[in-house]
C-alpha positions as a LaTeX table, in Angstrom:
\begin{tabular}{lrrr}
\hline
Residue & $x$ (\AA) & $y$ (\AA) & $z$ (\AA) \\
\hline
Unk1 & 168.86 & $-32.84$ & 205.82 \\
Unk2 & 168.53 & $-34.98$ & 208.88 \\
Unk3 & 169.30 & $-38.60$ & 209.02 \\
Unk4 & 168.56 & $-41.53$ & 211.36 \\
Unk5 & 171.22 & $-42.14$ & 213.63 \\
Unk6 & 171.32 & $-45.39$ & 216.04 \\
Unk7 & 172.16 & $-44.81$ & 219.49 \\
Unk8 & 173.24 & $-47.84$ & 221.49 \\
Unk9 & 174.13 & $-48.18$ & 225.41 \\
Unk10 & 175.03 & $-51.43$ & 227.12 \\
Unk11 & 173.69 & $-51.29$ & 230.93 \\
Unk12 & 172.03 & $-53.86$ & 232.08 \\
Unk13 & 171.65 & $-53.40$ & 235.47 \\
Unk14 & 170.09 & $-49.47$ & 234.81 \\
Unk15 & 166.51 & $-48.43$ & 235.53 \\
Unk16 & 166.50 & $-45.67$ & 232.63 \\
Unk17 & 168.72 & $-44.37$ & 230.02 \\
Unk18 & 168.48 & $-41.49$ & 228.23 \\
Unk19 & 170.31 & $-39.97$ & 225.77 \\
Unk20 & 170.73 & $-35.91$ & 226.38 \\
Unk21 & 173.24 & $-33.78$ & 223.78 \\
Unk22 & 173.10 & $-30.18$ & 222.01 \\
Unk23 & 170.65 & $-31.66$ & 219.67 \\
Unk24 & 167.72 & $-31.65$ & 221.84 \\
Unk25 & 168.54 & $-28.90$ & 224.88 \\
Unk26 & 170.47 & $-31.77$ & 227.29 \\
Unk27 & 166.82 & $-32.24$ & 228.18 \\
Unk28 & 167.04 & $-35.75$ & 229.98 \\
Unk29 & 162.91 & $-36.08$ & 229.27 \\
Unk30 & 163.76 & $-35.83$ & 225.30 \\
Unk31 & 165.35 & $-39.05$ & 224.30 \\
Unk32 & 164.21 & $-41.99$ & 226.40 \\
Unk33 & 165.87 & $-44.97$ & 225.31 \\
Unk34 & 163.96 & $-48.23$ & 225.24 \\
Unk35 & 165.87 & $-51.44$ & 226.98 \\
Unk36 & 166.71 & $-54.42$ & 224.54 \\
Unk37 & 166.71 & $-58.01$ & 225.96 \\
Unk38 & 170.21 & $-58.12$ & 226.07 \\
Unk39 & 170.25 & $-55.31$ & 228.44 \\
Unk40 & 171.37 & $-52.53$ & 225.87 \\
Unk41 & 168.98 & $-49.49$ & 225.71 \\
Unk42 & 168.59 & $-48.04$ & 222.50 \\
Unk43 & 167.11 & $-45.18$ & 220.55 \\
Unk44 & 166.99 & $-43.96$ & 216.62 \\
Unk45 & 167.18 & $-39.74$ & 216.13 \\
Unk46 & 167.36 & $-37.67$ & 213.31 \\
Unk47 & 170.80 & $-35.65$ & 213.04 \\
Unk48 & 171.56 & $-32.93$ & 210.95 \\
Unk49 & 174.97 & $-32.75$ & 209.09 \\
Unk50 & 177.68 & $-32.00$ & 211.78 \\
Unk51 & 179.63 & $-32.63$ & 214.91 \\
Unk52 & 177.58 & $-32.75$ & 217.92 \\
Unk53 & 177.88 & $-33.43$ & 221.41 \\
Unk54 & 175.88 & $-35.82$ & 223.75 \\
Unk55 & 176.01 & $-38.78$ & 226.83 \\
Unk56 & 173.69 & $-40.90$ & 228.38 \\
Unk57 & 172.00 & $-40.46$ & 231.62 \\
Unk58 & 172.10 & $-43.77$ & 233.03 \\
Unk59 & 169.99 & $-43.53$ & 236.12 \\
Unk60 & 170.70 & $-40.01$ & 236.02 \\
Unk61 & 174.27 & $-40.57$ & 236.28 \\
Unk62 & 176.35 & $-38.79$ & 233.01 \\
Unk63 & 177.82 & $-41.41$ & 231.17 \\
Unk64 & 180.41 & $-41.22$ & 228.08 \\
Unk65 & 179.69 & $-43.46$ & 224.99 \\
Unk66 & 182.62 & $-45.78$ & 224.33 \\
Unk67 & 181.72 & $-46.18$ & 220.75 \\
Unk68 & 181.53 & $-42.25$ & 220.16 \\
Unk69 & 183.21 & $-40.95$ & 217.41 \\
Unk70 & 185.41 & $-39.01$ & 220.29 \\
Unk71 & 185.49 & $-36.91$ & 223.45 \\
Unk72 & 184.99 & $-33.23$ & 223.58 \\
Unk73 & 184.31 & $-31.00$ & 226.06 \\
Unk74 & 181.31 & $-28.66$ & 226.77 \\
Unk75 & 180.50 & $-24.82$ & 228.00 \\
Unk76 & 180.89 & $-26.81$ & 231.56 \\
Unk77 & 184.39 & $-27.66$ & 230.47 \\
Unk78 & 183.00 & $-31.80$ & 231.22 \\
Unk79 & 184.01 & $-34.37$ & 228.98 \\
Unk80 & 181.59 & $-35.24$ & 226.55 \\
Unk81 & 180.82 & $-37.90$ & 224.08 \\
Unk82 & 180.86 & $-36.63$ & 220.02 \\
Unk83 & 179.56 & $-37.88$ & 216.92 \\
Unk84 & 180.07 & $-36.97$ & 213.58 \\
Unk85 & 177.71 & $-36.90$ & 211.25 \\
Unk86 & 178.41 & $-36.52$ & 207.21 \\
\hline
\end{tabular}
């Protein structure tokens, strides 16, 4: 059963964010995240049970989340951001 998750990413001065991970093919054109007015971008998505792996493209540029659950690393062997979900 998925569940709404909140995504958050604080960067003001960015063009476009978007958030790529395992959950939706590290397709950058999948998860758009819409800017706030306090220069945050933000997006919800439904997660199934588990541990997955993800970062934001900020202006194309791979970026960790400091408020992820951890770091992992990927089939690239690059450091990843990772969330838990229960």
């Amino acid at each position: 059963m998925a569940k709404p998750v909140n995504f958050f990413c604080f960067a003001p001065q960015a063009r476009q964010v978007a958030l790529v991970g395992d959950f939706n093919d590290w397709r950058p054109d999948a998860h758009p995240m819409i800017r706030q007015p306090d220069g945050s971008w933000h997006v919800v998505i439904p997660l199934n049970h588990g541990h997955h792996h993800y970062q934001f493209l900020v202006d194309n540029h791979p970026t960790l989340d400091p408020r992820a659950t951890g770091i992992a690393r990927n089939e690239k062997n690059e450091r990843v951001s990772l969330i838990a979900i229960s």
